[in-house]
C-alpha positions as CSV (number, residue, x, y, z in Angstrom):
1,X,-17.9,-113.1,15.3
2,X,-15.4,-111.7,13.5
3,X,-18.3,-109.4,11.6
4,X,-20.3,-108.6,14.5
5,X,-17.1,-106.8,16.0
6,X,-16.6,-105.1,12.2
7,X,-19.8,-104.1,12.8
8,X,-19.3,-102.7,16.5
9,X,-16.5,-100.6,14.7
10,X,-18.1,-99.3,11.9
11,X,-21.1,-98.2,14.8
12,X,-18.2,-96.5,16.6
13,X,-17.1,-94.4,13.9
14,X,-20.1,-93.3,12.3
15,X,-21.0,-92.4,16.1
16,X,-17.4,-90.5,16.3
17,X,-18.3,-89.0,12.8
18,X,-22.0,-87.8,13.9
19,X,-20.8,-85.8,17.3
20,X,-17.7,-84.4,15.0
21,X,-20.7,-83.4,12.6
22,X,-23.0,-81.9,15.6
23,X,-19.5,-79.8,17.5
24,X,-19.3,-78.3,13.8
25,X,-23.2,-77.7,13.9
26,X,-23.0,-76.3,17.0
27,X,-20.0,-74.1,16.2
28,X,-21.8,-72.9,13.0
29,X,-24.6,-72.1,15.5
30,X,-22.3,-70.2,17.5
31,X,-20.9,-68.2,14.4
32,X,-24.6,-67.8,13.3
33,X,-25.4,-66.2,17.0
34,X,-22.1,-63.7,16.4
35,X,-22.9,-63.0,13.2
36,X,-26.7,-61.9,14.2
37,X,-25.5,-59.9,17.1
38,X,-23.2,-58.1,14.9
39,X,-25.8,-57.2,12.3
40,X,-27.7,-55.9,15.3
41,X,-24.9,-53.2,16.3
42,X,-24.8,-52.5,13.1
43,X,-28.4,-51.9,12.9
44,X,-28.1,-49.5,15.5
45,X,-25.2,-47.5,14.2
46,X,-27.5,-47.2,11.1
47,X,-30.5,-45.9,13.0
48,X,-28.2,-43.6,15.1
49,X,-26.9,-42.6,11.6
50,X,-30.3,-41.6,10.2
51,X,-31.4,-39.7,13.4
52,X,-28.1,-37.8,13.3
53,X,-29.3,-37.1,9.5
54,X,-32.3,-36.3,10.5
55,X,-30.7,-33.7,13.0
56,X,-28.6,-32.1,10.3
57,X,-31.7,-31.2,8.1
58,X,-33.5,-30.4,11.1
59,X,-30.2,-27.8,12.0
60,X,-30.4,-26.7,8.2
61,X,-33.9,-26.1,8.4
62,X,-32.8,-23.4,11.4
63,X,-30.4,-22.0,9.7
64,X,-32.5,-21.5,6.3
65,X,-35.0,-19.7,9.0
66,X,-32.1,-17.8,10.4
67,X,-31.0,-16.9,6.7
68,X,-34.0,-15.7,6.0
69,X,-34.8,-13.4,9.6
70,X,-31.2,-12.3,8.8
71,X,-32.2,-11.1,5.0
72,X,-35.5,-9.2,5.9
73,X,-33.0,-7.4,9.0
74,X,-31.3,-6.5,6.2
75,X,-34.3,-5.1,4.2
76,X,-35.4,-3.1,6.8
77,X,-32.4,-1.6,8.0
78,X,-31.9,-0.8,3.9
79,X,-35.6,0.8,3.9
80,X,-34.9,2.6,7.2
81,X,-31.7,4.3,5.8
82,X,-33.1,5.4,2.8
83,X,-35.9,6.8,4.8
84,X,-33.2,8.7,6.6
85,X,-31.6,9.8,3.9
């Protein structure tokens, strides 16, 4: 008798021990879901990052254009006041 209630405990603990071990699973489930949801923010910063790249060189690309109206205004008006002159 005195083994079959040893036994009973032993059961009872290593039944305590496995839900301890599935709350810690579940937690490092938990930690895991947090974890992926931040990597997804930061995934979108990133991709908000690159577009707003993108925009600069875009805006650079207009201003090279602009640069380059600005110089041949400033051809012409050169050419127009030598004609003048």
């Amino acid at each position: 008798m005195h083994k079959i209630v040893a036994f009973l405990n032993a059961e009872g603990r290593i039944g305590i021990v496995e839900r301890r071990i599935n709350i810690a699973e579940g937690r490092i489930g938990i930690a895991e879901g947090r974890i992926g949801i931040i990597e997804g923010r930061i995934g979108i910063v990133e991709r908000r990052i690159n577009i707003a790249d993108e925009r600069i060189d875009i805006a650079e690309g207009y201003i090279g254009i602009a640069e380059g109206y600005i110089g041949i205004a400033k051809f012409n008006s050169l050419r127009i006041n030598q004609m003048l002159y």
